[in-house]
N, C-alpha and C positions, 0 to 999 in steps of 0.2 A: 298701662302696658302697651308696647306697639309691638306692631305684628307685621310686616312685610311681603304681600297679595297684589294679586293684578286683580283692579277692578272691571266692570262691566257699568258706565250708565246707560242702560237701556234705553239710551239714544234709538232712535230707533233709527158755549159749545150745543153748537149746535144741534148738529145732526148726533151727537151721542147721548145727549138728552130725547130725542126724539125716541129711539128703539127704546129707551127705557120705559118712558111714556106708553109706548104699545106693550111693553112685559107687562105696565102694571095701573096703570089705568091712572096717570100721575098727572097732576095738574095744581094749580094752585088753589086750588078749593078744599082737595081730602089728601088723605097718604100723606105722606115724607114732607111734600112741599105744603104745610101748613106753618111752618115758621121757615123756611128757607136756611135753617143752621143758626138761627141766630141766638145768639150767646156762648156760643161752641170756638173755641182756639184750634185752629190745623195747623201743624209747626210743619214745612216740607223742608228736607235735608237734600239742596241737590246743585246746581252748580249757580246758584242766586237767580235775581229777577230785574226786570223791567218795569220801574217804580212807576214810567207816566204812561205804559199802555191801561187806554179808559177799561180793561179788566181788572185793575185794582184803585178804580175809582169809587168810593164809598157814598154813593150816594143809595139813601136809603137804609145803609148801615148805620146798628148804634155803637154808642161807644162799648170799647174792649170792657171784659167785664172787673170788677176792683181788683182781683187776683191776679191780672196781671202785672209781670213784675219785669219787662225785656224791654229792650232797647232799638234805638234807629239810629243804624250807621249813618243812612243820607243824610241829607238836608234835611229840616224838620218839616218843610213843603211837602219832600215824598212821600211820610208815613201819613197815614191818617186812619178815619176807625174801620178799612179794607185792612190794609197793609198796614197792621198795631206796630212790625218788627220786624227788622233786617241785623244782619250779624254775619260776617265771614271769619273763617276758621283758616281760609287758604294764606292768606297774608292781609297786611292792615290798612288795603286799601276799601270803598265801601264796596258792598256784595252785587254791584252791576253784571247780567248775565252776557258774558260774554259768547255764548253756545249756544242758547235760545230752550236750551234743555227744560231748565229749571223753570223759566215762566210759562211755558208750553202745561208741565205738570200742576203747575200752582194755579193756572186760571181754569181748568179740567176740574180741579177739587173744588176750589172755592171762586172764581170770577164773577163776578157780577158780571150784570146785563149789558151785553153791546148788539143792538142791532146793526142789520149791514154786513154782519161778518161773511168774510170769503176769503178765496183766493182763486185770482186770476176769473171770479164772477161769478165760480162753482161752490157747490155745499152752499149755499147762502142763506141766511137767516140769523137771527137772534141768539149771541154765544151766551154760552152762562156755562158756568161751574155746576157740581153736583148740587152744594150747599151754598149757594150766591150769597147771601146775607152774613155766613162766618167771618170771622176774623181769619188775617194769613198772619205769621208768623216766620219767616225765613230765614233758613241756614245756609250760608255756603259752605258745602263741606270735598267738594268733591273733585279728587277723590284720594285719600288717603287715610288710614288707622286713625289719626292722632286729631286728624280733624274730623271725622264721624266721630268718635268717639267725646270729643268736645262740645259735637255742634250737641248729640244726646243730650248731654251733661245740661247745656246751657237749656235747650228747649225744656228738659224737665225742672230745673228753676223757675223759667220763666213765665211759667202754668197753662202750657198748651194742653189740651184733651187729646189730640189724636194727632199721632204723625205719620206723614207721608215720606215715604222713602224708596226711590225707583232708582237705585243703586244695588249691585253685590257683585261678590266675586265671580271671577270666571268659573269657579267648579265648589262643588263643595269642599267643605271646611267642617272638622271637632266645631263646638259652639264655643269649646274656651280659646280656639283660634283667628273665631269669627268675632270681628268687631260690631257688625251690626246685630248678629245675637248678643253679644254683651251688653251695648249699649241699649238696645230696646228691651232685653229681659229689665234693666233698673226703669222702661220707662213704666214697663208693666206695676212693675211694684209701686207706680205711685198713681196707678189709676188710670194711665195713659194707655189706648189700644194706638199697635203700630202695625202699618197698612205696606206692604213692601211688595216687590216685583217679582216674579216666579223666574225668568230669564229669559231668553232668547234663543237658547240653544236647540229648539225641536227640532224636529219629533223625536230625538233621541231620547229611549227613557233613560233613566237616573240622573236627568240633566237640569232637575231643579234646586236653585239656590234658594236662600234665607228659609229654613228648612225647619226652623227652631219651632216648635207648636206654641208660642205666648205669641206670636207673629201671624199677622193673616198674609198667606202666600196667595199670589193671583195670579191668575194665566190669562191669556189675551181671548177674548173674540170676536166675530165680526160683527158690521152694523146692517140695518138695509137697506144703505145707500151705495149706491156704485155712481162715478164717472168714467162714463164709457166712451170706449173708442172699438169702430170695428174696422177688421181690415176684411176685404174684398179681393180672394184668389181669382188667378187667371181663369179656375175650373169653374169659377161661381161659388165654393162655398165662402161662407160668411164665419170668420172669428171674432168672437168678443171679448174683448180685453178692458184695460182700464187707465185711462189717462187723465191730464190733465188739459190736457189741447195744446193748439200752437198754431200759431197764424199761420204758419208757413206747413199745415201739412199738407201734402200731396195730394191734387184733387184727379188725376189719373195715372192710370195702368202707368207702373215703373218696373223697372226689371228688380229681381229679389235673388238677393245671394244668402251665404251661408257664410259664418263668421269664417276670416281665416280665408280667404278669395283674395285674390292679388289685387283685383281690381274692386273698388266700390264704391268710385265717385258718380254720380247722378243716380245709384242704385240705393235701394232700401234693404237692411242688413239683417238678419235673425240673427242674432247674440243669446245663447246659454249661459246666462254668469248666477254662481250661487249669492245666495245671505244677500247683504246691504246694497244699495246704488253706488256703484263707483263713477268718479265724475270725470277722473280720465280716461272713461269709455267712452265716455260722450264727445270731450276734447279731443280724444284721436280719431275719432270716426269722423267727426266735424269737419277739422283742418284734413283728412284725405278726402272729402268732398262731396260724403253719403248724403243723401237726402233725408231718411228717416231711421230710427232704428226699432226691429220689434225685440224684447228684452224676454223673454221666454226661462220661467223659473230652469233651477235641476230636479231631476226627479223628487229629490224629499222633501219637497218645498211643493209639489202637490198642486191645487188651488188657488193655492193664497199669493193672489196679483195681489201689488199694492203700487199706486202712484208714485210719482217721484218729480213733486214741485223742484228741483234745480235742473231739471234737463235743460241740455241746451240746444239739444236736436226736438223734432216732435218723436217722441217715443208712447210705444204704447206694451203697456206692461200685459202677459198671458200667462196660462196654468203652463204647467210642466207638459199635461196632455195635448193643451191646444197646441202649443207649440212643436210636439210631436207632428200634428197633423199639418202643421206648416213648411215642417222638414221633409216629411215625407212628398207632398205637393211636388215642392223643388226640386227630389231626387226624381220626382216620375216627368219633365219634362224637360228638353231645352232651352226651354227660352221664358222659364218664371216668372209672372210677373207679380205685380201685388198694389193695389192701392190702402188707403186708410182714410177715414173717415171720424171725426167728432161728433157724437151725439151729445154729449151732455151729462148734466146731474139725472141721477134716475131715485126714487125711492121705492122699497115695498117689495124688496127681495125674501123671498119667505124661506130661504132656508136659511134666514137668519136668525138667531146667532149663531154661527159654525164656530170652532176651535182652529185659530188660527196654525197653520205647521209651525210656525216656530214655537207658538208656546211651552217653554219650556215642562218637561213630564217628569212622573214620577217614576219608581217610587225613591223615598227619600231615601239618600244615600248617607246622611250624617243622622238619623235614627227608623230606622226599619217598621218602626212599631208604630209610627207617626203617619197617618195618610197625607201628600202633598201634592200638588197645592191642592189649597182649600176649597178656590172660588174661583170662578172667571168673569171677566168684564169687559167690555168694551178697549179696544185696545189696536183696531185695523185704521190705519185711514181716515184718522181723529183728530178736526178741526180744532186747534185753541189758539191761542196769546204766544207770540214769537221774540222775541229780541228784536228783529228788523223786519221794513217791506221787502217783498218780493218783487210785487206790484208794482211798486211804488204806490201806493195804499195807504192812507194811514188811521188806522194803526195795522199794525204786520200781525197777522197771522197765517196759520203753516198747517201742513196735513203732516203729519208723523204717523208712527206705527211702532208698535211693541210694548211691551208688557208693562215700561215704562208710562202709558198710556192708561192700561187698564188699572193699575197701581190708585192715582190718582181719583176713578175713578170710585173705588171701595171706601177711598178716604172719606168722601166726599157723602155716602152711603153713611158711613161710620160716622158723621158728624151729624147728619140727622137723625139719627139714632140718639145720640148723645143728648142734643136738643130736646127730645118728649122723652126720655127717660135719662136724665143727671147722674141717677144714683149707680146704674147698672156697671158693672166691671169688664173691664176690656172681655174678657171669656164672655161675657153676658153679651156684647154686642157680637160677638165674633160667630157666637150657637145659633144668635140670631140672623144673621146673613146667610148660614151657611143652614140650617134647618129648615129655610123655607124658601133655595133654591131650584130655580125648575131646569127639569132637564129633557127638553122639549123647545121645540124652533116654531116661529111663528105659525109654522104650518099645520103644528101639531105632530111633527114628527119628532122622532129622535135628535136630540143635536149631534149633528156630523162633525166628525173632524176633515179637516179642508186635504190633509196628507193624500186622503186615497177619496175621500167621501164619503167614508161609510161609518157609523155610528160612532163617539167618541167612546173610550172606555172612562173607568175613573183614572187613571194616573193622568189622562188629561185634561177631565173637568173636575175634577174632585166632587164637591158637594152639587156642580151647576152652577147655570148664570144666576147670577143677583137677580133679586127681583126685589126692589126697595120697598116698597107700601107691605110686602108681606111681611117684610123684616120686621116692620116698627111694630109687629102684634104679633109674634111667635106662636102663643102660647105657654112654650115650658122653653128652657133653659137652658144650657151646660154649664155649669158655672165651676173655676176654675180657682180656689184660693194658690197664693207664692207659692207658700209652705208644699202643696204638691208638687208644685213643677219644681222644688228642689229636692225633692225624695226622688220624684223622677228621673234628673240627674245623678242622683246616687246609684239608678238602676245602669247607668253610658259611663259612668267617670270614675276616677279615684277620687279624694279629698279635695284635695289641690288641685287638681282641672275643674272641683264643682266651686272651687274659691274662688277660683279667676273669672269666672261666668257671673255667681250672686255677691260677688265682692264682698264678700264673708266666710270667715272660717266659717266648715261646718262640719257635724260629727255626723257621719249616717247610719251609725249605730244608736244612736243617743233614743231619747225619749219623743223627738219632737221630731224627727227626719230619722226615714228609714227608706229600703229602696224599695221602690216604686215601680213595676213591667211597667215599658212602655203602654203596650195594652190595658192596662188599669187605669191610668191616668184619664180623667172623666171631661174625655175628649169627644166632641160630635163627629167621630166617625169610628171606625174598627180597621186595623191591619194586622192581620194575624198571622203567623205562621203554624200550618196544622198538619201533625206528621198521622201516626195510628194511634197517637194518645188525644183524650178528650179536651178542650180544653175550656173554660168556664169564667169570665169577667163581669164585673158589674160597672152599670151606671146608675148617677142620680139626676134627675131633672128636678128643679123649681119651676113653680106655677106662676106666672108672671100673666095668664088672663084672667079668664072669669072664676069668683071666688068658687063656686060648685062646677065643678066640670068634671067629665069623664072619659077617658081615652083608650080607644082600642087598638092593641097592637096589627099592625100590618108586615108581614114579613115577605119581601121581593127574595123570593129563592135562590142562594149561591146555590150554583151545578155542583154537584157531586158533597155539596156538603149538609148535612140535618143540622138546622140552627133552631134555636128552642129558647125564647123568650117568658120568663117567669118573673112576675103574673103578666096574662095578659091583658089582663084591665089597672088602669091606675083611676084612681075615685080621689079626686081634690076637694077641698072641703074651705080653703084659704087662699087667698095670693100670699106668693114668697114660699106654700109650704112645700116639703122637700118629699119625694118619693123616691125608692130605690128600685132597681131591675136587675134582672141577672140574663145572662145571654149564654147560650152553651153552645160551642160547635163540636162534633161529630162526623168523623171522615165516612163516608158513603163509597167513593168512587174511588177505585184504590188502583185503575188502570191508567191513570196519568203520570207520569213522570218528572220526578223533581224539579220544582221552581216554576212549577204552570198555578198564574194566576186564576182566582176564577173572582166574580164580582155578585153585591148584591144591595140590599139596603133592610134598614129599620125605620117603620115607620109608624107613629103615634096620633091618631085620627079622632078627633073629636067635633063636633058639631057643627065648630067654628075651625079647627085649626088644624092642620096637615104637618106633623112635627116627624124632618126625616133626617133619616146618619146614613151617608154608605156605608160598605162593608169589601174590603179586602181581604180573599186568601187567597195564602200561598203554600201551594201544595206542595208538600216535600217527602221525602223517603223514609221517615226517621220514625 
């Protein structure tokens, strides 16, 4: 079936391996990186790759494992047992990245080891993928219906375990409208967790895509590395921004105007421009003969400076605030000036990881009952494997940014996973990401969101950042059979819209599917809507650590609502055995006014293991 949609690639490794490193104490001795993914297939769906950057060079890799069954467009030189498989869906030439998109994403998940890595001599160090030793597998699909749709088809023949996919639409979609909910609901069915991008549109809420819950949604954050640049007001104060350097930046007092000045050759420019880097700012300010320009977010855009490797001036990137106070400077005198200065790579930013502004927020707009995103990753100002140098370098890599980034990211999480446990189902590795999220910044603070600064809610973290080493030991479970998430469906669809999704008739009356509240669906989080009636859901966990263990409930308080967990002890006696729970909420506060969220969580505490779901209400009238 095709469908006709504008898409989004979230166009928008070193140093992103490192803050994971600090969340979790990762190293190649314990945690995650004890096999490095190996034996694990990541299929990525995005616009192809760069076959001789040394990130998909296999050494140390073993061969793909017998169940693979996919093919190499290239040359038989290109593949090898990094790069098992290349495939284009766009047209029948071989799948070379002509964008830089797709090997940016592919060497972020799985890359092998390149020391040396940089650009332009900054971020420097040793790149690697999440899961360095996996298999890649690549699609070019992007971006249209019929080739997502295909490149799916093909990746789940070909016997990947986990796909990466940092593609969606610009706005939400029904799921029987959505191609990439289609094609990843059949990759679910055959065992495949599929790893996809939350979007780019923040801080707005309702503004996240790939929304499907068989899909792990991710939102961006940041790292704690900055390349800083500061500039130096005529008044003496000091702003800090974030660049990339340039020989030519200004080493005194120049005068400083304000975009929009008739004149601004030999001056330095303060530019307001929202969303992406445009490069014919650069080109026109150039050619009329500015010396520098400072790029100062809009207001919704917050915090979150991000570099911008193609400038052609030296530019240096600032928050929406600093740049206020730059403006203001300028309007309090005649005669502005301003220098800028390069400092350099920094690390050990502690209010790191914040929630990037654009990450796209919730709540889910193609089902209500579904919390979205799930997870956040790494996703700011994120070193990997490019199409070309910049430098002139070789090999090219690039600093990117968006959710396209953090994507990759989870994938890479979700392949070592796969690695020390084979058997576990996409839901099983998904509860387990997402149950043993922290949501807490280096500092031991709350994680901020970058928008204003002030603590993120859940529509922007969901569960929290990843925290890999916890993931691979849960504890307990959510585990998630088809047959659900097609009753589920039954509860959002007619027949026929739930056919075009499971590409199967289905009766939701019958004996075998019935409908499902989204709130039942035995999902690691809650989103409710709570009028003056009670209302009462269950979960079940699986025991996936120690054979005797005992869990006591922990309940983080929603405001205004009595929530009441029954029992509050679960007593394991097995691995794999199953427990059920019931959750009740009760309206308390009945002086808010319809559609005021309020937040909270569940948490299951045992000896060894911290097993936690947020919890979303929505308070309404009714």
């Amino acid at each position: 079936m095709k469908h006709r949609h504008s898409f989004q690639a979230d166009v928008s490794v070193s140093d992103t391996l490192r803050i994971v490193r600090i969340l979790t104490r990762l190293n190649q001795n314990n945690g995650p990186w004890t096999s490095f993914g190996k034996g694990v297939i990541i299929g990525v769906l995005d616009t192809g790759i760069t076959p001789s950057h040394p990130s998909f060079d296999d050494k140390g890799v073993p061969p793909p494992p017998a169940r693979w069954k996919g093919k190499c467009e290239f040359n038989k030189k290109a593949c090898n047992n990094k790069l098992i498989g290349a495939r284009s869906f766009v047209d029948t030439n071989p799948p070379f990245d002509d964008d830089g998109h797709g090997t940016h994403t592919a060497s972020t998940a799985a890359g092998n080891f390149v020391p040396g890595a940089n650009l332009f001599g900054q971020a420097n160090g040793t790149a690697s993928g999440l899961a360095p030793l996996a298999h890649l597998a690549i699609y070019k699909v992007c971006c249209s219906d019929s080739a997502l749709l295909a490149g799916f088809d093909a990746a789940i023949e070909d016997g990947v375990d986990v796909i990466s996919i940092s593609i969606g639409y610009l706005h939400s979609l029904p799921f029987y409208e959505d191609s990439i909910a289609i094609g990843s609901f059949a990759a679910m069915k055959q065992g495949i967790l599929v790893s996809s991008s939350a979007g780019n549109d923040g801080p707005k809420l309702n503004s996240a895509i790939n929304e499907a819950p068989w899909m792990l949604t991710v939102g961006a954050s940041t790292t704690d590395r900055k390349i800083v640049g500061v500039a130096k007001l005529g008044n003496r104060d000091e702003i800090e921004g974030v660049t990339l350097g340039h020989p030519n930046f200004p080493s005194t007092m120049l005068p400083l105007v304000n975009e929009g000045e008739a004149e601004s050759k030999g001056k330095i420019v303060l530019y307001e421009t929202p969303g992406s880097y445009l490069t014919d700012l650069e080109e026109y300010y150039k050619e009329a003969g500015a010396v520098a320009l400072i790029l100062m977010n809009v207001d919704y855009e917050g915090y979150t400076a991000l570099v911008f490797p193609k400038a052609v001036l030296p530019t240096l990137s600032v928050s929406y605030f600093d740049g206020e106070k730059i403006r203001a400077y300028i309007n309090s005198t005649s005669k502005p000036v301003i220098t800028v200065s390069f400092k350099g790579t920094f690390v050990g930013d502690k209010t790191a990881p914040a929630v990037a502004s654009f990450s796209s927020r919730g709540p889910n707009s193609a089902s209500p009952g579904i919390l979205k995103p799930d997870i956040i990753g790494p996703g700011t100002d994120i070193i990997a494997a490019w199409n070309e140098s910049l430098d002139h370098g070789n090999p090219g890599f690039y600093i990117d940014s968006g959710t396209s980034m953090s994507c990759p990211h989870l994938s890479g999480v979700a392949a070592l996973i796969k690695s020390a446990h084979p058997d576990w189902s996409p839901a099983m590795i998904k509860s387990a990401i997402m149950t043993t999220a922290t949501q807490f910044n280096l500092n031991q603070d709350p994680i901020l969101d970058q928008r204003q600064n002030l603590p993120a809610d859940i529509f922007a973290i969901g569960a929290g950042h990843v925290n890999p080493s916890l993931a691979m030991n849960p504890g307990l479970v959510y585990d998630i059979p088809s047959r659900d998430y097609i009753s589920y469906l039954c509860s959002l669809y007619d027949e026929n819209q739930v056919a075009v999704i499971v590409q199967e008739n289905i009766n939701c009356n019958g004996s075998e599917y019935h409908s499902l509240p989204e709130a039942e669906l035995n999902y690691p989080s809650f989103a409710v809507e709570l009028g003056r009636k009670s209302l009462s859901y269950s979960r079940t966990v699986t025991n996936v650590g120690n054979a005797k263990s005992t869990y006591n409930v922990k309940i983080e308080n929603v405001p205004g609502v009595n929530m009441v967990v029954e029992p509050t002890v679960l007593v394991f006696t097995n691995v794999n055995q199953k427990m059920t729970y019931k959750v009740s909420f009760n309206r308390q506060d009945f002086t808010k006014n319809g559609s005021e969220y309020v937040q909270g969580a569940i948490a299951w505490i045992s000896a060894n293991h911290k097993v936690r779901i947020p919890v979303s209400v929505k308070m309404v009238n009714t």
